[in-house]
Legacy VTK file of the C-alpha trace (Angstrom):
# vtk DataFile Version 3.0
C-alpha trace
ASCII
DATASET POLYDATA
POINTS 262 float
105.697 113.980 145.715
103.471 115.721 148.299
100.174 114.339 149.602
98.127 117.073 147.840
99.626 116.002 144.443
99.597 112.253 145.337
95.680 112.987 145.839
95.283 114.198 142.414
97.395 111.669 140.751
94.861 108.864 142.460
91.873 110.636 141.412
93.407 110.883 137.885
93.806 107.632 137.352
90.559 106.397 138.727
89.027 108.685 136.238
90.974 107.017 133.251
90.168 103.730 134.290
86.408 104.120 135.018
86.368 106.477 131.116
87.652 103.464 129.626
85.179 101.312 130.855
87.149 99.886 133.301
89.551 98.161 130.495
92.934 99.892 130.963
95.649 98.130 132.944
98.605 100.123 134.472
100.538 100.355 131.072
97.517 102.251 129.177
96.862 103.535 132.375
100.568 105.090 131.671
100.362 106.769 128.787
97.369 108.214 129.233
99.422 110.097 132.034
101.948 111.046 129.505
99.199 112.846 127.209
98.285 114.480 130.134
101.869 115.797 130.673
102.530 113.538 133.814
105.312 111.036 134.321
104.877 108.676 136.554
106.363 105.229 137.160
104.588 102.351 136.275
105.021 100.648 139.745
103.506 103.871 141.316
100.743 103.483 139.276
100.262 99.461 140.025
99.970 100.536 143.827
97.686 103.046 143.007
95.285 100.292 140.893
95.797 97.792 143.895
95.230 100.605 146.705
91.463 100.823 144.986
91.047 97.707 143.532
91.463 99.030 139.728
91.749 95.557 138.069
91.133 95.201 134.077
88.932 92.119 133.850
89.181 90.048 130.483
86.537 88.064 130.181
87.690 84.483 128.541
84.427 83.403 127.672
84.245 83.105 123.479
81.049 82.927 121.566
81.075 80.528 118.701
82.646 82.256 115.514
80.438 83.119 112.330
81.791 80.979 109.141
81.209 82.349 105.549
83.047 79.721 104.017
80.861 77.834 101.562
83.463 76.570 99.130
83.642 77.834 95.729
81.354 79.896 94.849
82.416 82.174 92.840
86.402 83.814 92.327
89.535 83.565 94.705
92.209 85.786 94.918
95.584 85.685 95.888
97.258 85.479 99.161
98.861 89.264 98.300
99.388 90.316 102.059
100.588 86.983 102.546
100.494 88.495 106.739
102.433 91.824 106.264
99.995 93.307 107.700
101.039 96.547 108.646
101.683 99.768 106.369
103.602 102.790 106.480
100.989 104.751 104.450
97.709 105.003 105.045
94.868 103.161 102.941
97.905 100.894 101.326
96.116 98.049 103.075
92.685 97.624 104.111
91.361 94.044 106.240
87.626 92.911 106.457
85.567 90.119 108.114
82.678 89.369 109.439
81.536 88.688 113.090
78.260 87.606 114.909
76.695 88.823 117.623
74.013 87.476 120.174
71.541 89.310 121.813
68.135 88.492 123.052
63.964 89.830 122.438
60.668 88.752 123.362
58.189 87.785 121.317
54.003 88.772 121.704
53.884 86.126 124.001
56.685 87.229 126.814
59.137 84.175 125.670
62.863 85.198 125.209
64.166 84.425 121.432
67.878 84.318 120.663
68.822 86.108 117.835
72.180 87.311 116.182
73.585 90.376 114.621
76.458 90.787 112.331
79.433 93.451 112.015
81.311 93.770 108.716
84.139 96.398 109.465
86.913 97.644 106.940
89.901 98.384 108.961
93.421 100.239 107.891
96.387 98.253 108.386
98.177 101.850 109.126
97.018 103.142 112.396
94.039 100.242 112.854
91.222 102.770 112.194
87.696 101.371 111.503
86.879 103.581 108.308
83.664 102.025 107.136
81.324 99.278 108.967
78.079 97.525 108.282
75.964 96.465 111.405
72.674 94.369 110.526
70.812 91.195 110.965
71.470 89.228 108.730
74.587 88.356 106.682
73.363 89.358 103.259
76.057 90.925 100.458
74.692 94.332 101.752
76.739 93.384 104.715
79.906 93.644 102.845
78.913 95.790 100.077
77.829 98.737 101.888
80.586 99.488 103.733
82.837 98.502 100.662
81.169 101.942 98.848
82.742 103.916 101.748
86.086 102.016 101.614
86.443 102.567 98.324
86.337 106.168 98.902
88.637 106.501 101.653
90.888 104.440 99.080
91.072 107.227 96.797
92.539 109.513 98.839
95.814 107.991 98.539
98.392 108.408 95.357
99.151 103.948 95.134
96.900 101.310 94.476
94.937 99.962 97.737
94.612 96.199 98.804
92.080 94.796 100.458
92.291 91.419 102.274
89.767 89.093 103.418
89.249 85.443 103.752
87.149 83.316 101.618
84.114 84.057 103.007
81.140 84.043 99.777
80.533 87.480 100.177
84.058 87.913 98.808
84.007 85.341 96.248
80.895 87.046 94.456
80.916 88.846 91.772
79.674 92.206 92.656
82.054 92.708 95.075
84.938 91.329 92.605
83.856 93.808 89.996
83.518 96.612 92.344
87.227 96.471 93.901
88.432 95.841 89.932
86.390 98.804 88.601
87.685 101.200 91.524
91.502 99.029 90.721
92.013 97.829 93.757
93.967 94.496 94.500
91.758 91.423 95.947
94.142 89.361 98.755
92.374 86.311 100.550
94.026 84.521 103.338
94.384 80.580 102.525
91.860 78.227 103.285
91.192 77.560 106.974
93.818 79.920 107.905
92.398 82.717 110.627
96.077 84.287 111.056
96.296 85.106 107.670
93.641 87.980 108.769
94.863 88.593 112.307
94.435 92.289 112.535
90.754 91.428 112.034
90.671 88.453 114.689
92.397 91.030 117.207
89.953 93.314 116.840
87.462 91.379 116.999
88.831 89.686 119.870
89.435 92.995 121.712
86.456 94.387 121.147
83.746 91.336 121.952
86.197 91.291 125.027
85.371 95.008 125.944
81.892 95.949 125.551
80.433 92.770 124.830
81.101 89.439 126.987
79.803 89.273 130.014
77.166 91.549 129.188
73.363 90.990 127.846
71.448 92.735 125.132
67.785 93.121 125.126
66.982 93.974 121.434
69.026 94.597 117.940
68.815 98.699 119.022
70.662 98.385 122.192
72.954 96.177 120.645
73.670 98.199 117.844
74.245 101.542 119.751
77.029 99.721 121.863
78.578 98.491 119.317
78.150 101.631 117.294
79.575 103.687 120.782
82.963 101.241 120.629
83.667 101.659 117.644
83.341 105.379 118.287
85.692 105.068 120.844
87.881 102.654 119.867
88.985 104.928 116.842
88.909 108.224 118.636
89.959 107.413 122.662
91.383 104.127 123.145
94.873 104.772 123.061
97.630 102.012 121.741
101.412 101.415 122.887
102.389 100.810 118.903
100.793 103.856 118.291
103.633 105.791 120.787
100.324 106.405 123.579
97.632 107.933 120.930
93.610 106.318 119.700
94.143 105.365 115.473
92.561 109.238 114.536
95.043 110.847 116.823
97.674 108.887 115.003
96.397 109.556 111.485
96.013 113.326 112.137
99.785 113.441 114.109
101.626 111.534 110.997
100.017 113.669 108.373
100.783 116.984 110.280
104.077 115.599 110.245
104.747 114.860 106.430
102.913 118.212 104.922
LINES 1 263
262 0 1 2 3 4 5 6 7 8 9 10 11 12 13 14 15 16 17 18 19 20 21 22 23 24 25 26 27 28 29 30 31 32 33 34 35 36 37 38 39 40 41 42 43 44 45 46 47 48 49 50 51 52 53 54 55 56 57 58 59 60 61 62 63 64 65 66 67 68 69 70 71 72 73 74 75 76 77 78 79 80 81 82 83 84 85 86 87 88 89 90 91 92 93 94 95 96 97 98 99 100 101 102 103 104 105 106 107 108 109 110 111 112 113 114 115 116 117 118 119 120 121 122 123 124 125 126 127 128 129 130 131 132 133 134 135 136 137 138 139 140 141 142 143 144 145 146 147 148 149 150 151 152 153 154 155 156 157 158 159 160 161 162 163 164 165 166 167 168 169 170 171 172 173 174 175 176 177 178 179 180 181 182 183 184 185 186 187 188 189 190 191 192 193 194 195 196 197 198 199 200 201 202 203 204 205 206 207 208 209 210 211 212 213 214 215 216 217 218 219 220 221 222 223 224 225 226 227 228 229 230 231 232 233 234 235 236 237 238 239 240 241 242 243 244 245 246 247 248 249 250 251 252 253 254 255 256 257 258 259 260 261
């Protein structure tokens, strides 16, 4: 490889690495090259991260995880997934949680109040896209039910009936949100009591993405919060590229697959 083209190979992957918010190690790092039409070996490109000091940083720190478990309140449902979580269609199987988020404000008098924030995404077992989210202050039923409206919709575009896990949060015990996914005929799955791997997909991504735009990092009102967390998930459907998905973001994927069976 000549100098001139080594050049441009280190500039290209400092590029990638500082786009992706400095989160992409040398196997991301990788097939972003591929898009791009370049192959190059994976031990160049570690060189090339440790010539500039490229290194992904996960931050281990874990904020205390929001519980919606309040026994039995209203109606359980089925284990259906029962952790086959992944579909060859998409829609066939749709995964939702909820998650809280800190950030900080001051009050009229200058003194710093802790406050939280909570994200109730809908997320397709297929590719792993976020198709409809809720992002508010408090955990109310509008935190579920709203996005539910919009994952209902995506739900019809398929030609089987969709399932949609959760655990046993309240918000998924309650009625309106039973009727809703039984008027639309959609199949209810919970994951057991207690279990959080029965809804993996959901802890990963919530894992993945507290780890990449939000540990280590301070908010300063719900606005600022909410447009970073608005931004990822902007990203993480459209850019952030995934091995499983053969080097493309969960749209890419969609759009690629359905190009391919029409």
């Amino acid at each position: 490889m000549s100098e001139e083209k080594m050049t441009h190979i280190e500039k290209l992957i400092q590029t990638i690495f500082e786009e992706n918010d400095r989160n992409y190690g040398y196997r991301r790092i990788k097939l972003a090259l591929v898009n791009m039409g370049y192959q190059i070996n994976h031990k160049k490109i570690r060189r090339i991260m440790k010539k500039y000091n490229l290194v992904c940083i996960s931050f281990t720190r874990r904020s205390r995880r929001y519980r919606s478990y309040k026994g039995l309140v209203g109606t359980l449902a089925k284990n259906k997934v029962n952790r086959r979580f992944f579909s060859t269609m998409p829609k066939q199987k749709i995964f939702t949680d909820i998650s809280e988020f800190h950030y900080t404000e001051r009050n009229s008098e200058g003194i710093k109040l802790k406050r939280k924030a909570y994200l109730s995404p809908f997320l397709d077992g297929f590719n792993g896209e976020i198709i409809a989210y809720q992002f508010q202050q408090k955990p109310t039923l509008d935190c579920v039910l709203i996005p539910l409206k919009t994952a209902i919709k995506e739900s019809k575009k398929t030609n089987f009936r969709t399932t949609i896990h959760s655990d046993q949060g309240w918000h998924y015990q309650n009625q309106q949100y039973v009727r809703q996914l039984k008027q639309s005929k959609l199949y209810q799955s919970m994951s057991r009591k207690g279990n959080c791997l029965d809804n993996a997909l959901m802890e990963n991504f919530f894992g993945l993405m507290k780890q990449e735009m939000y540990y280590g990092r301070s908010f300063s009102s719900f606005e600022e919060l909410k447009r970073a967390v608005t931004n990822y998930i902007d990203y993480y459907n459209n850019h952030r590229i995934k091995a499983k998905l053969t080097g493309m973001s969960p749209v890419q994927y969609r759009i690629h697959t359905s190009r391919m069976t029409s």
